[in-house]
C-alpha positions in Angstrom: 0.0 0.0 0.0 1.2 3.7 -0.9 1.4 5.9 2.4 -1.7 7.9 1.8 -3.7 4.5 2.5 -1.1 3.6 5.6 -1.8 6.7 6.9 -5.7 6.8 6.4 -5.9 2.9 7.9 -3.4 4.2 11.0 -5.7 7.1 11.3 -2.9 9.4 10.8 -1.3 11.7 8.4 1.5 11.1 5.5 3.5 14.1 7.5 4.0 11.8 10.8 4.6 8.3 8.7 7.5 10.4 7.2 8.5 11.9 10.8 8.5 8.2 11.3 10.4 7.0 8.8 13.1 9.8 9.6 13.8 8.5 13.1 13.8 4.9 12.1 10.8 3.8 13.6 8.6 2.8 10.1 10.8 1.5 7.1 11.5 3.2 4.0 10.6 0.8 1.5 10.6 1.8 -2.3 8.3 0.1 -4.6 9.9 -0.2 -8.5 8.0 3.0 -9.5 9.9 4.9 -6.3 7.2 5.2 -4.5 7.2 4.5 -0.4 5.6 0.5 -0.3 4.4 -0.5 3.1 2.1 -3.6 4.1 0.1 -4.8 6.9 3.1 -5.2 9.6 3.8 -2.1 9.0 0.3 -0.8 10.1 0.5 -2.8 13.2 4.3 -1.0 14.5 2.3 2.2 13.9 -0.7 0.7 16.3 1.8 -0.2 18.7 3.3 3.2 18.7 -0.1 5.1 18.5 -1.0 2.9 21.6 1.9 3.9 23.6 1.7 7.5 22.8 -1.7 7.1 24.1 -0.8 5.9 27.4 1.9 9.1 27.3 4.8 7.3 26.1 7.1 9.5 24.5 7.9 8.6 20.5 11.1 7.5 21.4 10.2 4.9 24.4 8.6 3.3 21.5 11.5 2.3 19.7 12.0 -1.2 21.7 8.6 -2.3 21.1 8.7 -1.3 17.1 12.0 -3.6 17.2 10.6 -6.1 19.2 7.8 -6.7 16.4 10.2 -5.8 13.6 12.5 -8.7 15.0 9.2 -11.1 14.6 7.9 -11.3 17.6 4.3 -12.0 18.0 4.0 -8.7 20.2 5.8 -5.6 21.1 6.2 -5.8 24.6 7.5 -9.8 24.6 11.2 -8.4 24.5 13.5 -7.8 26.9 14.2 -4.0 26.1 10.2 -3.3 26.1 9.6 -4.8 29.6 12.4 -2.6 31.0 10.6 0.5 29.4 7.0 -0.6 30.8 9.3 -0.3 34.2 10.7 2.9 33.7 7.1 4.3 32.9 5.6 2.8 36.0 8.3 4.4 38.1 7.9 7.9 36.4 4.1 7.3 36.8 4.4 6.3 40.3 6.4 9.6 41.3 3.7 11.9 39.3 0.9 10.2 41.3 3.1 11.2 44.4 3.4 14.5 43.3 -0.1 14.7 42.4 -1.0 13.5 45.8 1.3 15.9 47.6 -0.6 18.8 45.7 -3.7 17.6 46.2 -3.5 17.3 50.4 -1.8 20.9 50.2 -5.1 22.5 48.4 -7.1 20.6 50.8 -5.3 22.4 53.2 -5.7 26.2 51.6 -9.5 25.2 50.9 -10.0 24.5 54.5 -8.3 27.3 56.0 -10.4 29.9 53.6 -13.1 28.1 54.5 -12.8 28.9 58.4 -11.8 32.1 57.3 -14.7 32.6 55.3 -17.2 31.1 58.6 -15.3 34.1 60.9 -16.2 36.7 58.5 -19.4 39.2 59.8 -20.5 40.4 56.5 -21.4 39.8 53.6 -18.3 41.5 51.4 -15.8 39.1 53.2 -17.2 36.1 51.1 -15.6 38.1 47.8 -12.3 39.1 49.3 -12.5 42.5 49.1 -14.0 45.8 50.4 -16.7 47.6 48.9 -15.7 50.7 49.5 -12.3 50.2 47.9 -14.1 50.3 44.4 
């Protein structure tokens, strides 16, 4: 298939197939006529990579799982190289949630504080934050 048709079937555009192609991720085969000839395997390493960019892996954490199914293997994460990435990502997901969780506990903490702030205020204009006759 030409890489219009790849890149209609991966839901894509010709632009990123070449992108692709650049950084070794999608072969550059040449039909006779020197047109860009891809096939079926090569739709499925561009389902791998759009499922891993999905789940926010960057283009290039792809790489072992595009090899892995390059080299034959029935799927892109039964090598070596793309277990140690799923790893990787688990850690760096692990800290964000951390983070994530530290941030969240400290704007619990702001929100409760304005909130007693907001119960000791006498009037009205204390809800907004600001004093009417300022304006």
């Amino acid at each position: 298939m030409r890489i219009g048709e790849l890149a209609e079937r991966a839901g894509t555009t010709t632009r990123t197939l070449r992108y692709y192609e650049k950084r070794g991720l999608l072969p550059a085969r040449r039909a006779h006529n020197g047109y860009r000839a891809y096939d079926e395997s090569d739709l499925r390493l561009l389902q791998e990579i759009k499922t891993l960019r999905d789940f926010g892996f960057e283009l290039e954490e792809t790489r072992p799982f595009v090899e892995c199914l390059r080299a034959g293997h029935p799927a892109g994460d039964s090598c070596p190289a793309s277990l140690a990435v799923y790893r990787a990502k688990i850690s760096e997901l692990d800290g964000l949630i951390e983070r994530l969780r530290s941030v969240r506990e400290r704007v619990g903490s702001q929100l409760a504080l304005a909130e007693a702030e907001t119960l000791d205020c006498p009037t009205p204009r204390c809800a907004w934050g600001f004093d009417e006759g300022a304006l």
